[in-house]
N, C-alpha and C positions, 0 to 999 in steps of 0.2 A: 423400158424405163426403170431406174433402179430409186429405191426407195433407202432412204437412213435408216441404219434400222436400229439405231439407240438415241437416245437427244444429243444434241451435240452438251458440249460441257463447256461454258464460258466462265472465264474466271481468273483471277490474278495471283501474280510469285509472287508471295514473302519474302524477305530477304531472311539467307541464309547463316547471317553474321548477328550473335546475340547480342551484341556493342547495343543496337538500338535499342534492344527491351532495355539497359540498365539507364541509357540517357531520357527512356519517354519515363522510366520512375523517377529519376529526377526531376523530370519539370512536371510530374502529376503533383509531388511533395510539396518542388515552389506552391504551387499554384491553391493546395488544400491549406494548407499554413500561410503565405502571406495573405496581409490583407491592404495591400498597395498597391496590387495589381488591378488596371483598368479595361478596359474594351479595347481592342483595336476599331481604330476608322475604317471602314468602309464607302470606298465612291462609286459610284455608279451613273451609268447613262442609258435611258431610257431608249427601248427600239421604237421607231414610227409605228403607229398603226393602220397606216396607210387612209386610201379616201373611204366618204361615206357609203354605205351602202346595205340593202335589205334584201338578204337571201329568204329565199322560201324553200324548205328541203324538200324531201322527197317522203311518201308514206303509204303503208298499203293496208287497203282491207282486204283483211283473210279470209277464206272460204269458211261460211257459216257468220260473220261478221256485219254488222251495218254503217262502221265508223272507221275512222284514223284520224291520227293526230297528228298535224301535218306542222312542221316545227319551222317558226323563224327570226332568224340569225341576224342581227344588229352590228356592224361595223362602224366606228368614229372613232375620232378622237378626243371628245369628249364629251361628258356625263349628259346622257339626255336626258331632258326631264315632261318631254310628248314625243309620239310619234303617230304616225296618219297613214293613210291611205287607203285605195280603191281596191279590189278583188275581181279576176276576170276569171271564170271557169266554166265549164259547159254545165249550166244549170239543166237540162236533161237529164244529166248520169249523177253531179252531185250535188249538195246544197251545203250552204256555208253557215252551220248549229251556235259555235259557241266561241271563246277566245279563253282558253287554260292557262294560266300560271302555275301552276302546280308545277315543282321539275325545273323552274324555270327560275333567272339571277330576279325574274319581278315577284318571286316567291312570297317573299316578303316584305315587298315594299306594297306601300299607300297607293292600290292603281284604282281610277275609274276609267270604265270604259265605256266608249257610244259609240253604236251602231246603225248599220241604215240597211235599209229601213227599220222603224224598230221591232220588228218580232223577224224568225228568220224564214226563209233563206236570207242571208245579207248577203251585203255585196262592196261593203266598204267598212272599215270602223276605224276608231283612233283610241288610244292609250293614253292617261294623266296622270302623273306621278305626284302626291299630292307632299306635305307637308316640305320637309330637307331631301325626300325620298330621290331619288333620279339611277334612271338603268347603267351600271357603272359604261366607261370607256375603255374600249378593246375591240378584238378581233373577231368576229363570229359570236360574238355574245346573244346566249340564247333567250329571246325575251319573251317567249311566249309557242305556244301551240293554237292551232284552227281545228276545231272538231269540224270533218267533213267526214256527212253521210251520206249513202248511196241513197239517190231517188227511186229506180226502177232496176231491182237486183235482176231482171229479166233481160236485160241491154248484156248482160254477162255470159259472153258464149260457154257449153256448154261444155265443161273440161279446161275452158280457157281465161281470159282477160282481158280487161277492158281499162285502158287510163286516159286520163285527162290532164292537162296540162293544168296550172295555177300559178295565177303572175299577179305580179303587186302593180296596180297600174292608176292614174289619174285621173280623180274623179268629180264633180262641181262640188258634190257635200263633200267626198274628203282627196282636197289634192295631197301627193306625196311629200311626203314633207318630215325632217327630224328636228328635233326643236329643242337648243341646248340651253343650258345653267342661266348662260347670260341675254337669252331670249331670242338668241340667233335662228333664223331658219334654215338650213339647207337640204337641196332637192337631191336623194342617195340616188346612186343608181342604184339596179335592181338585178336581182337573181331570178328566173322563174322556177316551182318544184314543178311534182307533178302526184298524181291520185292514183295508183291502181289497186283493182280489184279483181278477186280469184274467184275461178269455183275450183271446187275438188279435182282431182287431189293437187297436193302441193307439198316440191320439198323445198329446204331456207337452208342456207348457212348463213352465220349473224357473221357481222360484221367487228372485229375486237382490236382495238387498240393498246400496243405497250409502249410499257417506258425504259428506258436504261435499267430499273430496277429488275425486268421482268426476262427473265432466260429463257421464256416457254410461253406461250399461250394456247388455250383450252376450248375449242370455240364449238358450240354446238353443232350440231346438224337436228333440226327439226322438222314433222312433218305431220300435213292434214289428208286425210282421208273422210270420206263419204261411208263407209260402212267395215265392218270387221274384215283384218286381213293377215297373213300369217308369213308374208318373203315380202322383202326388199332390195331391189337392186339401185345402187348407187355410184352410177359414172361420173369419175371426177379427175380433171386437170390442173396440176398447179408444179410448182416448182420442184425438182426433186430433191434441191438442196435442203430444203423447209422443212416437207411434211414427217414426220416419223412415226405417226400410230395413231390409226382409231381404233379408239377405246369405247367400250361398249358398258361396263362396268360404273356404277352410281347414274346411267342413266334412265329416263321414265319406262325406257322400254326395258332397259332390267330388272326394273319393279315390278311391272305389267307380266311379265312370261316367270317373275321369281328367280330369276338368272336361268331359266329353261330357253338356251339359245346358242343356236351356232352362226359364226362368224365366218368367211370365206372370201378371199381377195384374185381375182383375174387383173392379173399385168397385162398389158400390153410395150408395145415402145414409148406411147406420150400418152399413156392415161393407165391408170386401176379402178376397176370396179368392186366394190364392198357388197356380198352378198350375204344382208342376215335375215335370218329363219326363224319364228319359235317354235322350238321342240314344245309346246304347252296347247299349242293349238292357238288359235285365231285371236289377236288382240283384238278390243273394241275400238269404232272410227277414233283415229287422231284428231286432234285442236291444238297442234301445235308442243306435241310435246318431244322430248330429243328422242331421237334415236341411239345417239353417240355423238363420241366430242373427236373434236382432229385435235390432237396434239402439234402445237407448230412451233417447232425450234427457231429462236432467231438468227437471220441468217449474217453472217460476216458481211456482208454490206449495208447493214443496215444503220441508218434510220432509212424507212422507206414502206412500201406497199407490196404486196404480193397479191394476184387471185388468185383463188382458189374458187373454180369451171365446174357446173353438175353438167353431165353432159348430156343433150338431148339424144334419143335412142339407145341409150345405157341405163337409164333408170327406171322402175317399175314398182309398180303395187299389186301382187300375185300376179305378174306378166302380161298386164295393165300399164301401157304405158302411160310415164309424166311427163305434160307439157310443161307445167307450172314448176319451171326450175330458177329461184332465186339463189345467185351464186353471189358469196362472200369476200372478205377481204380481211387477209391478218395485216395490220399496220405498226411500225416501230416508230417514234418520234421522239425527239431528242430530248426527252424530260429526265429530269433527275432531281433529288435531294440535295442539298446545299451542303458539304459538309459529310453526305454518306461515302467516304475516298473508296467503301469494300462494296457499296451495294449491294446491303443488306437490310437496304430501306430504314436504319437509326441509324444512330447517332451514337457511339461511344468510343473505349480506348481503344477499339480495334484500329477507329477510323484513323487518329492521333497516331498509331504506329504503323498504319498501312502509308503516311502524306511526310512522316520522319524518316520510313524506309526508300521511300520514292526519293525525299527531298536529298537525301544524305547518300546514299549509294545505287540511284540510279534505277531501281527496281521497279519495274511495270509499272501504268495504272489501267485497272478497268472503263474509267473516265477522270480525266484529268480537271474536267469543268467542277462537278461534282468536289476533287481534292483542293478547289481554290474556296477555301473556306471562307477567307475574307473579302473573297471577290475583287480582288486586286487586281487580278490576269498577270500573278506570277504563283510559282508553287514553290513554296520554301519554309521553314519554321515555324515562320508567323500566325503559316494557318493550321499548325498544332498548334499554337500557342491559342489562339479564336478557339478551339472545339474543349481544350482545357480549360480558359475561362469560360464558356456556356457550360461545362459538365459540372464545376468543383466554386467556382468564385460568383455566381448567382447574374454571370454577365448575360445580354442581350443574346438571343439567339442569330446564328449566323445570317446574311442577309438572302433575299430571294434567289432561289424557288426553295420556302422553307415555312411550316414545315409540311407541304404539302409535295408533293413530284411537281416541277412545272419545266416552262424554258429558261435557258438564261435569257435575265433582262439586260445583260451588259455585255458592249462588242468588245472582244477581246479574241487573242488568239488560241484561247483552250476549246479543244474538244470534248466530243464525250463518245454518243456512238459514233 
């Protein structure tokens, strides 16, 4: 298998004719001096959100742990202001504690909640949104978490794992039910998650999401262990166009050994193992802290998913095999800044002559989505003309995704990734 062995480098041509810098000074000048210059319009048309429905993710408790927070996902199309239902899960292995906002879009809204029975295990509850409050409308909107805890940590084989399914289901006290603005009821369908729980040890790669602004992602590799130990072997597959370095450096176990450590990689054809040591002698058991981080270049097909594989009978804790291998996933999705044409996640003159160089002589774009400032679904003047009024004439800021990274909200023929 061969491996990149620098980051790939993404990125856009300047145009090489200084015409543009003299003509983006001129309309920097219009635009700081007159004071008649208005907004451009912008129209837009709303994507569907498709039909109702209530995910329940997936969550796990770690070895040494008694809980998780098990997250679920709200789909409509508009603003709910209750939601309901039943809870079906192997009350043996876990019990259903608590209902979290914290983290969550009902962070801050007015919620009461009721549960059944009233003290726990429950096994049903519903959400009220009180005053103007109601859980916005969208995709996967995250409206809350389930504290489940482990009943009997003895049902957990012994080096191994144990999970349970957890599905949102119908029930006399609380049938399934979403309950909007205008006092509509409708019955979602449903996602099931599921509960697992480790014993020692345990390695993880997290899971990390980018955006068009992001040329690299950093993604941990973390690990629990049962008592002090001093080698790690880590078997891992994944794409070889993606991966270019782990890095061992700013993580917990650099801290822990004081940078007393050696690092060592076994190739093979369709996998590498990463084998680190500390030269310092035996760290103390893990809870979860990184070992090193995989550097992952994005890859020229993206938006999209990659796994990245721990592979069982390659990884060890002092030659100690792990069963307990959670394998990750680096993700690209098609967000961007409204208005960022260089992506560089702001907003200035760069942008204005990177969207005059494009528009005037042809010159690349990083994302073209991104360069339609006014969201027209053309690329031309105008939308220097939109980034020079928001920067100098005190106009509205360019329209969504702004100013946060998001999706486009409007169908049009621009890309990005």
């Amino acid at each position: 298998m061969q491996r990149c062995v620098s980051l790939r480098e993404v990125g856009y041509s300047k145009s090489p004719w200084g015409w543009t810098h003299g003509l983006l000074s001129v309309l920097v000048s219009l635009f700081i001096f007159s004071s008649t210059a208005g907004p451009l319009e912008a129209q837009s048309t709303n994507k569907g959100s498709g039909g109702a429905l209530i995910e329940l993710g997936d969550a796990i408790i770690f070895p040494g742990d008694d809980f998780a927070l098990l997250p679920i996902r709200i789909s409509s199309d508009q603003e709910i202001v209750a939601w309901q239902m039943g809870l079906e899960y192997d009350e043996l292995l876990l019990s259903f504690d608590a209902v979290i906002f914290a983290g969550t879009e009902s962070e801050n809204l007015q919620t009461t909640t009721i549960t059944s029975p009233a003290t726990p295990p429950f096994n049903g509850l519903m959400v009220l949104y009180g005053g103007n409050d109601a859980l916005p409308a969208g995709t996967g909107v995250l409206a809350a978490f389930l504290r489940m805890s482990i009943v009997n940590p003895d049902l957990i084989p012994d080096r191994g794992s144990i999970s349970s399914s957890v599905a949102a289901v119908s029930t006399e006290l609380h049938p399934l039910i979403l309950t909007g603005q205008n006092g509509s009821n409708v019955i979602p369908s449903t996602t099931p998650g599921a509960v697992t729980a480790f014993d020692f040890p345990l390695f993880l790669i997290e899971n990390h999401v980018g955006t068009a602004i992001d040329e690299t992602l950093t993604i941990p590799i973390r690990a629990w262990t049962d008592g002090p130990a001093s080698d790690f072997a880590m078997g891992l597959e994944y794409d070889e166009l993606i991966v270019c370095e782990l890095t061992i450096q700013g993580s917990d176990f650099d801290d822990m050994t004081q940078g007393q450590w050696d690092l060592a990689e076994q190739i093979s054809t369709d996998s590498v193992t990463f084998l680190l040591s500390s030269t310092a002698g035996p760290v103390p058991g893990l809870t979860g802290e990184t070992l090193g981080y995989l550097v992952i270049a994005r890859p020229p097909s993206a938006p999209g998913s990659w796994a990245l594989d721990l592979i069982a009978g390659q990884s060890f804790v002092d030659n100690n095999p792990v069963g307990n291998l959670v394998s990750g996933m680096s993700s690209w999705v098609n967000h961007f800044l409204r208005g960022d044409a260089n992506l560089d996640a702001m907003i200035d003159l760069a942008d204005a002559e990177t969207i005059l160089s494009a528009s005037t002589l042809g010159s690349p774009l990083p994302c073209r989505d991104a360069a339609d400032a006014n969201d027209d679904g053309a690329l031309d003047v105008s939308d220097v003309v939109t980034i020079l009024q928001f920067l100098f004439s005190g106009s509205p800021p360019p329209p969504l995704p702004f100013p946060d990274p998001g999706e486009d909200t409007t169908l049009d023929f621009l890309d990005c990734l």
